[in-house]
N, C-alpha and C positions, 0 to 999 in steps of 0.2 A: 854696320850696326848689328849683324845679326849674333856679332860675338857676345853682345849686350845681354842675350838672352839667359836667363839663370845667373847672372850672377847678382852676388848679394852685397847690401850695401849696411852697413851702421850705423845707426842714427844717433848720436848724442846731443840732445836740448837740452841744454842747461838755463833753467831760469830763474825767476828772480824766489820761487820757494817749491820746489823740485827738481829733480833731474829726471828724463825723460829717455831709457834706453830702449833702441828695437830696432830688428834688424826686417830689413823688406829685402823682394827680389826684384830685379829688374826683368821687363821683354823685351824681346827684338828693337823697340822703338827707345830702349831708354825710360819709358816710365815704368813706375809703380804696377806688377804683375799683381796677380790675386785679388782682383778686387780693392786694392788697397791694406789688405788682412797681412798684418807681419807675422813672420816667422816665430817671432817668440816681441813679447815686451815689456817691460819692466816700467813700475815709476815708484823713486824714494823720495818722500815729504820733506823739504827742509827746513819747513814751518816758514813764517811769513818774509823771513831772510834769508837769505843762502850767505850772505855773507859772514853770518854768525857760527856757519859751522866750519869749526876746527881744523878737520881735514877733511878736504872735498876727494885728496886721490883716494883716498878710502874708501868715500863711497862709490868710485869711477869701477876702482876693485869690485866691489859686492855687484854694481850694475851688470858687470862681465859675469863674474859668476852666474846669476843668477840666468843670464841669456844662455852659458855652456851648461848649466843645469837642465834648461829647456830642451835641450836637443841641438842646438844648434853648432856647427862644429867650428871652431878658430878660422882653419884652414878651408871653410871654405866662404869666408866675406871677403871681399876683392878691395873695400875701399871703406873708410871712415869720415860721414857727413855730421858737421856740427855748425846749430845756432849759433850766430853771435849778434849782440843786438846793435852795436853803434861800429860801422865802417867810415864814420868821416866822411871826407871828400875822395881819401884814398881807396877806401875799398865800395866801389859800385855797382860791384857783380859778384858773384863766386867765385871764390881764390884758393887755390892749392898753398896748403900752409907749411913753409919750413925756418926754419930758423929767424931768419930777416924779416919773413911777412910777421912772426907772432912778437917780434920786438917794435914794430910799429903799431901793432895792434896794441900792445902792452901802451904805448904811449897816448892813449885813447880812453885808456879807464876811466879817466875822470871826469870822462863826459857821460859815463853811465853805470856809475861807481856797485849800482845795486848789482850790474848785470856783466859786461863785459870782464870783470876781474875773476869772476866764475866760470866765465865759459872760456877765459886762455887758463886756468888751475883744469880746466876738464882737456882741454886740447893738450896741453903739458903730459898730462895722465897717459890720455893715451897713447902719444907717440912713445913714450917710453913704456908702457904695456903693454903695446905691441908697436915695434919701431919698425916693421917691413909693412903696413898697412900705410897707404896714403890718406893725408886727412885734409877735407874740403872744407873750407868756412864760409858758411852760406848767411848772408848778412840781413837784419830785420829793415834797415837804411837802403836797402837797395831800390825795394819798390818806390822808393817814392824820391827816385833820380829825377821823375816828370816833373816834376813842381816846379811852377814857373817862377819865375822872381818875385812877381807880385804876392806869391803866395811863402817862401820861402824867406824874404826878405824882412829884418824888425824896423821898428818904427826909430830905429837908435842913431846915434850919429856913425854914417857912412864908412869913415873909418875902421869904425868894429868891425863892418862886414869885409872891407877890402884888406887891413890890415890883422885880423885877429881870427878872422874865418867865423865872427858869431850870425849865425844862422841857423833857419829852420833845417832839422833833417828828416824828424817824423820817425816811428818805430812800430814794432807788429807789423811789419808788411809781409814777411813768410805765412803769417795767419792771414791776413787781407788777400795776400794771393789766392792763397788755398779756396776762401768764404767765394771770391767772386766766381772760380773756376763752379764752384760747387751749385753757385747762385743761379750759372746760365744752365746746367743742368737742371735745376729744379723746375726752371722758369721755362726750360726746350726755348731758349732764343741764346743768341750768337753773346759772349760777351761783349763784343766789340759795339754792340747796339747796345744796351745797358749803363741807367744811370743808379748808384747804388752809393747805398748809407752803410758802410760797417762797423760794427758798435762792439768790439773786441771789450769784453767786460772780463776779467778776473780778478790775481792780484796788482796787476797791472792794466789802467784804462785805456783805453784811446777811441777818438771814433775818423772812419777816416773817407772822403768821399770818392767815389771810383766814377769814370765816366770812362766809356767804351774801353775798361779793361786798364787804364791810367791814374793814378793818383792824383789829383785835383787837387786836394786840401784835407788837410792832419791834425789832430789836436797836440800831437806831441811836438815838441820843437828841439831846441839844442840841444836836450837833454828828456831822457821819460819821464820830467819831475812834474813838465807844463801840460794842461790838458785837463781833465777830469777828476774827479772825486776816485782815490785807490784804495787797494790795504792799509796799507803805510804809508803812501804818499799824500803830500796834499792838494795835488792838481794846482790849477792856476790860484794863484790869491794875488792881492792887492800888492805891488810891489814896496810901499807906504809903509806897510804892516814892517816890513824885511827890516827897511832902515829902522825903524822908529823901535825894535824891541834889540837892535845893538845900539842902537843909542843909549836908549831909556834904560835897558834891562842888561846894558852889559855881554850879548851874546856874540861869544864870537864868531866867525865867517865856518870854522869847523863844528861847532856848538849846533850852528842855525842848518848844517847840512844835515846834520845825524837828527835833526825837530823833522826837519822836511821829509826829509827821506823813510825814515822809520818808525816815528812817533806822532804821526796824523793821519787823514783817511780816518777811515770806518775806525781805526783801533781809536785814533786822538778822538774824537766824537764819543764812541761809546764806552771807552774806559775796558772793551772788554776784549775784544781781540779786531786781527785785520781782517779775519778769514767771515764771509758776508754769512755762510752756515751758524758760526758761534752767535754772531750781532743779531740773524732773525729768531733764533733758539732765545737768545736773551730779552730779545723785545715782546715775543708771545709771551715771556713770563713775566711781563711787567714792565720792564725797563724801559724808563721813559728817555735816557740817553740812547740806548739802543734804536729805541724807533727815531727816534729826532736822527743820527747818524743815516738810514736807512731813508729818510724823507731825503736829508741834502743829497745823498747820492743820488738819488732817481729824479731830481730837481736838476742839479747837475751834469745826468747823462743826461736826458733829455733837449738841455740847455745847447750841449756840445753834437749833438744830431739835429739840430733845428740849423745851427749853425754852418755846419757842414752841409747841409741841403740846400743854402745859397750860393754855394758855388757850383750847382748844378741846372741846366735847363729845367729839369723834371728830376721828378725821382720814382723809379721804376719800384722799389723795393726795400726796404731795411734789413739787415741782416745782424742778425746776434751770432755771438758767440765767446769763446772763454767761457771760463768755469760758471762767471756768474750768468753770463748771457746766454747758456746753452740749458743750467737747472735751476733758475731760480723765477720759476714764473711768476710767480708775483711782484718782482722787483721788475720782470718784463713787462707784465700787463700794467704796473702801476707808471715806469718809463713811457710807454705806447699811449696812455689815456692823457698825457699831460701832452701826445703832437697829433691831436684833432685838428689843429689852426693850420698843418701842414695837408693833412687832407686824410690822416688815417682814421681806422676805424679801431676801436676798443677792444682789446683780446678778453679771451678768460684765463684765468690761472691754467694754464694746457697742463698735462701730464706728460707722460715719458719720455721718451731723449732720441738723439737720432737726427739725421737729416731731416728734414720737411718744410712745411709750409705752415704758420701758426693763424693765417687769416680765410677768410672764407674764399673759395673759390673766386667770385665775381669782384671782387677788392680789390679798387684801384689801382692801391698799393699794398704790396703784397709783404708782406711782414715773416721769415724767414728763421728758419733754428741750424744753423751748421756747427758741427761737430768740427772743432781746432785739430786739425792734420800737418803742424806744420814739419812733420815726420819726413811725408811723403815732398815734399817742395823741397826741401831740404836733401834726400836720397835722390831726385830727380834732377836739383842742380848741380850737384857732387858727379853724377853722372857725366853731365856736361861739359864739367871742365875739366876728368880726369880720360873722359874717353872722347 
């Protein structure tokens, strides 16, 4: 392993409205060298869809740029780690990607239309940007291979699960990895001891329950569509509603993906955009849709962390993070004051960013701020399975 040491690894997360480049080094052990601190990093907005930009190799081009801008030289990254958010039943670990593995992966979009068709147009990229780089696909479906049946399994006729494969898979788990790793740090106790609530907020929701280091229970399911209040998404609804506006209202099955997918969440709510920044900017100035879109959310996570805390003996800790989970205290403290019935205590709007602790000392339960790394999980699996 000592060969591991200095070399450097690529990071490219492609998400559901950015891409995320940067390059880390490895140590002797295979993780993350420097403190975690990359060599150089890059991130370009793709505003609340990635799927609506054009060309995505373009912006793969300008990410590269912008890293040899920094200093960092071609020839000397060893190996190319990339996001992807739905692996199926096939992919449940981290995969060395070449032809065969991104044609199966290809057959998999549709179970995560926002995200996976972005992240093989970025893995496309850069094999042919740089085609002597190996590139690793480090998959969001992996952490949560533990999920047991009972958790896993829908209430639907039997069939579907044995014949059609529908099933829980859960997603954010490179972020859930990173938060709990980060969690037993904060906390100086063992993961493996730790029951944990992680509340992965951006433009993408989930919350998901960790017990000694294991995924337990997910908000997301066959798709990132189910689960909580997003940008764009509309989290769980009434499945009644679905039928009853293609009935009624004529919408067809691709009509009703592009409502769900893109045109609800915090944008459908407040009319003004998905990004939670615009919607609290619009509600201080008035906007009574905005604040109403901002109540359902924080009714909603709440809703979907109370939830996930019964599938735990106890709970040790909550953890936020994502964009909105890591700077939007108020949507924190206003989430946190709706689960006193669980046993927590009431934040204040904190300030600044960064790892830490957002409760008092002596509290229970201990209420948590992690900065989303899933760079480094990502650069450290890639490791794994290329060396």
């Amino acid at each position: 392993m000592a060969a591991l040491s200095g070399r450097r690894v690529l990071v490219l997360n492609a998400g559901s409205s950015s891409l995320k480049a940067s390059v880390l080094e490895l140590d002797e052990r295979g993780r993350v060298a420097n403190g975690g601190a990359p060599l150089a990093a890059i991130q370009t907005e793709w505003g609340s869809d990635a799927t609506l930009v054009a060309d995505r190799r373009a912006t793969v081009e300008t990410a590269l740029s912008s890293i040899w801008a920094a200093g960092v030289t071609r020839e000397s990254i060893a190996l190319a780690g990339h996001r992807v958010v739905h692996g199926g039943t096939r992919f449940r670990e981290a995969t060395l990607m070449n032809d065969a593995a991104l044609d199966e992966l290809e057959a998999l979009s549709d179970l995560a239309p926002l995200h996976n068709a972005v992240a093989i147009d970025t893995l496309r990229a850069q094999r042919d940007l740089l085609p002597d780089l190996p590139a690793v696909a480090a998959f969001d479906t992996a952490f949560h291979a533990s999920l047991t049946e009972q958790a896993f399994v829908y209430p639907l006729p039997w069939a579907w699960y044995e014949d059609w494969g529908i099933r829980r898979f859960g997603f954010h788990g490179l972020s859930v990895a990173w938060s709990v790793r980060r969690a037993a740090e904060l906390l100086a106790r063992p993961a493996d001891e730790l029951c944990l609530v992680v509340a992965h907020l951006g433009s993408g929701c989930s919350v998901t329950a960790v017990q000694s280091g294991r995924s337990v229970s997910t908000s997301m399911g066959l798709t990132p569509l189910e689960g909580l209040m997003m940008g764009t998404r509309s989290g769980s609804v009434d499945p009644g509603i679905l039928l009853h506006v293609m009935r009624q209202h004529g919408l067809s099955a691709d009509r009703l993906a592009e409502v769900l997918d893109h045109e609800s969440g915090l944008l459908g709510i407040s009319g003004v955009a998905g990004d939670m920044r615009a919607v609290s900017a619009a509600a201080a100035g008035g906007s009574t849709r905005a604040r109403l879109a901002i109540d359902i959310f924080v009714r909603r996570a709440a809703a979907g962390i109370a939830v996930a805390a019964t599938s735990l003996p106890r709970l040790d800790a909550l953890v936020f993070t994502g964009g909105i989970g890591e700077h939007a205290s108020a949507v924190r403290a206003q989430i946190v004051a709706r689960l006193t019935a669980l046993g927590l205590e009431p934040l204040g709007e904190s300030t600044g960013s960064g790892d830490g602790s957002l409760s008092a000392p002596e509290t229970r339960i201990a209420v948590l701020r992690v900065a989303a790394r899933e760079d480094i999980v990502i650069a450290e699996a890639a490791a794994s399975v290329a060396y």
